[in-house]
N, C-alpha and C positions, 0 to 999 in steps of 0.2 A: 504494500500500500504506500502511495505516494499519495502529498495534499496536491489539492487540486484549484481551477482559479472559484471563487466565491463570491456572491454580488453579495454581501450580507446588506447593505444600506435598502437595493432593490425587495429582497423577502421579508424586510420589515417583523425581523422574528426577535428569538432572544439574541443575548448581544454575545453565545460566547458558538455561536455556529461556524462548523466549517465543515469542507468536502475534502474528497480524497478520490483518487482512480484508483478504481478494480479491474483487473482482468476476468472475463468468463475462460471454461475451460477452450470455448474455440479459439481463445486470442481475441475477442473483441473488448474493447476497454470501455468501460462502461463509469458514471461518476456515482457518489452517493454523499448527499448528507447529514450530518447529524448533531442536534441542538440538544447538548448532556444537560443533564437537571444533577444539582445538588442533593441527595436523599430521597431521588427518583422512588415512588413505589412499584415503577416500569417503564417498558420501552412499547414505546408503540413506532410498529414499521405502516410507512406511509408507501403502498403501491397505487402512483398515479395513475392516467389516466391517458389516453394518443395526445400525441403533438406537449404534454405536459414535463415538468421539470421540476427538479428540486425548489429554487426559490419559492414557486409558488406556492408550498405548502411550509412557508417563512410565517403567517399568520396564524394558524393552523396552529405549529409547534407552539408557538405564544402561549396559545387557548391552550393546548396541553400541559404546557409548563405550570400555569395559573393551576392547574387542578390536581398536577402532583407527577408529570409525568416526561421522562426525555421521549427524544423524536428522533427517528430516521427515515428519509425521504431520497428517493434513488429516480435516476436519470436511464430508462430503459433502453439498450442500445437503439440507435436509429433518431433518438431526439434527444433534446438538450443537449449538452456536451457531449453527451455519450459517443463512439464513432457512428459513422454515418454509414449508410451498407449500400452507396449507392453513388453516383459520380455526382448525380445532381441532388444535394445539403435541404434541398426543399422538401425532396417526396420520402414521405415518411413507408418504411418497408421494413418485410423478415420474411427470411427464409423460409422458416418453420413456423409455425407458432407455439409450440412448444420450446423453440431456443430460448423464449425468454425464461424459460425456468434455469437455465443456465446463466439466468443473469441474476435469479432469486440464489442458486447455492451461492454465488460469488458475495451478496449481498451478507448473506446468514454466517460465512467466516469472519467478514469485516466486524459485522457485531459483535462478536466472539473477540476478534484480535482489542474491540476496541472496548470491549469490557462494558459495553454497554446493562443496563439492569434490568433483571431477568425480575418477572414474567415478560413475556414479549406478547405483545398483541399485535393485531392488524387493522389497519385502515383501509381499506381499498375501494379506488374509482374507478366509474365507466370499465376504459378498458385492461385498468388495472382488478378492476373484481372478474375479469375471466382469468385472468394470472392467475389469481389470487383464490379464486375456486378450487384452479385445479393444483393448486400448493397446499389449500388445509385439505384436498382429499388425498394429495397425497401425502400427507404427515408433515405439513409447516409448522415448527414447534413452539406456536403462540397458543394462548392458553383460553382466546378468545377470539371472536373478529365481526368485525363491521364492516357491511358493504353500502355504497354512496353511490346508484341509480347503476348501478352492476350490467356491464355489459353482457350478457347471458343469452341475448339478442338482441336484434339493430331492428329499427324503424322499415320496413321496406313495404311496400306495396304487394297485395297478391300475385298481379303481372309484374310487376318489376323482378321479385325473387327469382322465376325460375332464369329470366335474362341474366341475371348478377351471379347467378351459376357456370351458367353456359359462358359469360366473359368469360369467368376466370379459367376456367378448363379449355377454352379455345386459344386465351392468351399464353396460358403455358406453350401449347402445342407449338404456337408459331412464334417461340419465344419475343412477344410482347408486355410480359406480363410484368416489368419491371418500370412500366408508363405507368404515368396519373390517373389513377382512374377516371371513368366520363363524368364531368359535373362536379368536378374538384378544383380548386388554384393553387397555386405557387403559393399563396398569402396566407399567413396563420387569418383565421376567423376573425380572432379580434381587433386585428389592426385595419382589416380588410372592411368590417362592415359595422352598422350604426350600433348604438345601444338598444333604438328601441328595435323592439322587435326580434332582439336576438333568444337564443333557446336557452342562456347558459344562466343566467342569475335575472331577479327582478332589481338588484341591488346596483343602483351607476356608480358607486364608490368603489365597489368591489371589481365592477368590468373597467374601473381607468385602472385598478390597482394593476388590472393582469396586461393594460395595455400599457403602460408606463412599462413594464417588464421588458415589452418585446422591440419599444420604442429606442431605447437604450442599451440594449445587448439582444442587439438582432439576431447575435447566433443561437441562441434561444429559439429561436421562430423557426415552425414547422407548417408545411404547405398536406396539402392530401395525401392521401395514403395512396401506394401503386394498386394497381389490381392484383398484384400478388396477393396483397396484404390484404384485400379485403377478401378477396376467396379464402384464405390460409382461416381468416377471422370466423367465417360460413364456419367452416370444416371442423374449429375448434369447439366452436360454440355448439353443432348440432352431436360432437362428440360428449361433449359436458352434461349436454342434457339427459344422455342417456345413464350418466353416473350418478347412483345415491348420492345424497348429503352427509358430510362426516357428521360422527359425535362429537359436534363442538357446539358451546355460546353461542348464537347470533345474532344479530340487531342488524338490519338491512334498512335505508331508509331511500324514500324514494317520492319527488315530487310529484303531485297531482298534474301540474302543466309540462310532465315529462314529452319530451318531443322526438329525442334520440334514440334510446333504448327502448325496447319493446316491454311496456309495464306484465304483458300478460305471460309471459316467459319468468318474470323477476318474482311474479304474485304465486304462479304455478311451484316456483323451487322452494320459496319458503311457508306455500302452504302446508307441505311434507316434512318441513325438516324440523326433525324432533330439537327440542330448546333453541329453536331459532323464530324470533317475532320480524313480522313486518312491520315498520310506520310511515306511516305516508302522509306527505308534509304540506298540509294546505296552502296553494299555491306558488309553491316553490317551484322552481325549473331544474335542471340537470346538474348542478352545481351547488347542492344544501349546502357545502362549506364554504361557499363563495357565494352565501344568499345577505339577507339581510341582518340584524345583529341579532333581532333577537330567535332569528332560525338556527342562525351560526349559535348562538346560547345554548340554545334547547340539545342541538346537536351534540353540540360536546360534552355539554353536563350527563343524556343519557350514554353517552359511548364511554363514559369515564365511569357511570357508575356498572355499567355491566363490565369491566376493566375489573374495577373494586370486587365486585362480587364474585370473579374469578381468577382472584391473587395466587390462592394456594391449589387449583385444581393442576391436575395432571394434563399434558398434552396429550391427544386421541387421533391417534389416525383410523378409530373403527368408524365403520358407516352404518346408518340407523335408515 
């Protein structure tokens, strides 16, 4: 582990944050964050979300510091610092979709080397809760976890689906499949289009915070995803669905004016999954930790006390 460059003034977090580069085992270098707490009662691992980065879960750590907790927030390869796996730095892509879990083992040593404090819990967005699925099913050793509008599945149209299929399997074949997908840009979302009307927060403080980010350290900013990546995404997600829920805590929350992720795929997994609740957040959008203060409030105070009430439980990789 070597440190890494840090925008601490842009994540606006605690003041003793800093990053370091990981290598995964394929050789891709990947960054991580982490905001230690004095007499931590835990760590909570932060798996963001496409196009997302460390900084911006700089506020986030704050809210968990206040409640008793350090933080660790990781840069997925292909965005943020992380390398990039593609010549053109805009189009967000992977191989596999399963490689990112070789960026989660990478993740889970740093913790270790950095003596981070155990219990370790999870936070996980969008397309950080399908990582982050298939990490507590397969034995991620957090003792709890929370998912924030979990990508489990995507918005797409009856007709559109079986097309979004058939792209991605046609573009492998004539190797295409490392283009932008159709109806994508170059331009991260936020820099690109207005507040109102956007899907991600009702909050405009929170949408300049995340535009102020990309405004300033462009290399931050990620453009759409290739068509690999979004067939890789199909493939993982209709694999997930077919796997039980582990015997773990969960607390899923998940806006009413959701627009991205598919609420009926998110309602479906945690209506089975034994000690796992859903809540669903009166008019919040895709982004409850980047909503208003007092959703951001509500948010963290329940994900800290289901943290609390599984201090001393054993990690479980059985499924119920």
């Amino acid at each position: 582990m070597e440190r890494a460059p840090f925008f601490s003034e842009l994540a606006d977090g605690p003041d003793n944050g800093a990053a370091w580069w990981l290598t995964a085992t394929d050789g891709v270098r990947i960054r991580i964050a982490a905001w230690p707490k004095q007499g931590a009662r835990g760590t909570v691992l932060i798996f963001p979300g496409r196009t997302e980065y460390a900084e911006k879960y700089g506020r986030a750590a704050a809210d968990l510091a206040a409640r008793g907790y350090a933080t660790l927030a990781i840069d997925w390869r292909g965005q943020g610092l992380a390398d990039k796996l593609l010549d053109d730095p805009a189009v967000g892509h992977v191989e596999r979709f399963t490689d990112y879990q070789k960026d989660v083992a990478a993740v889970l040593k740093a913790a270790e080397s950095l003596d981070l404090p155990r219990p370790w819990h999870l936070i996980a967005h969008s397309m950080g809760g399908c990582i982050g699925l298939r990490s507590v099913i397969e034995g991620l050793p957090v003792n709890s976890c929370v998912f924030s509008a979990p990508m489990w599945g995507i918005v797409i149209s009856p007709m559109q689906r079986p097309v979004a299929w058939a792209l991605g399997w046609s573009a492998s074949r004539l190797r295409l499949d490392n283009a932008m997908a159709p109806g994508t840009s170059v331009a991260h979302y936020v820099s690109a289009e207005p507040f109102e009307g956007n899907p991600l927060t009702t909050d405009p403080g929170m949408f300049d915070y995340m535009r102020r980010h990309l405004e300033l350290e462009p290399a931050l900013s990620l453009g759409g995803p290739s068509i690999r990546w979004v067939h890789e995404a199909l493939v993982e997600m209709r694999a997930l669905a077919r796997r039980p829920s582990p015997g773990l805590p969960c607390l899923t929350f998940l806006g009413t004016a959701e627009k991205i992720v598919d609420p009926g795929r998110i309602k479906a997994r945690m209506a089975g999954w034994q000690g796992g609740e859903l809540e669903m957040i009166d008019g919040a959008e895709h982004e409850v930790m980047m909503e208003t203060p007092q959703i951001r409030a509500h948010v963290f105070d329940r994900a800290v006390a289901l943290f609390d009430r599984h201090a001393g439980t054993g990690t479980s990789a059985n499924v119920a």
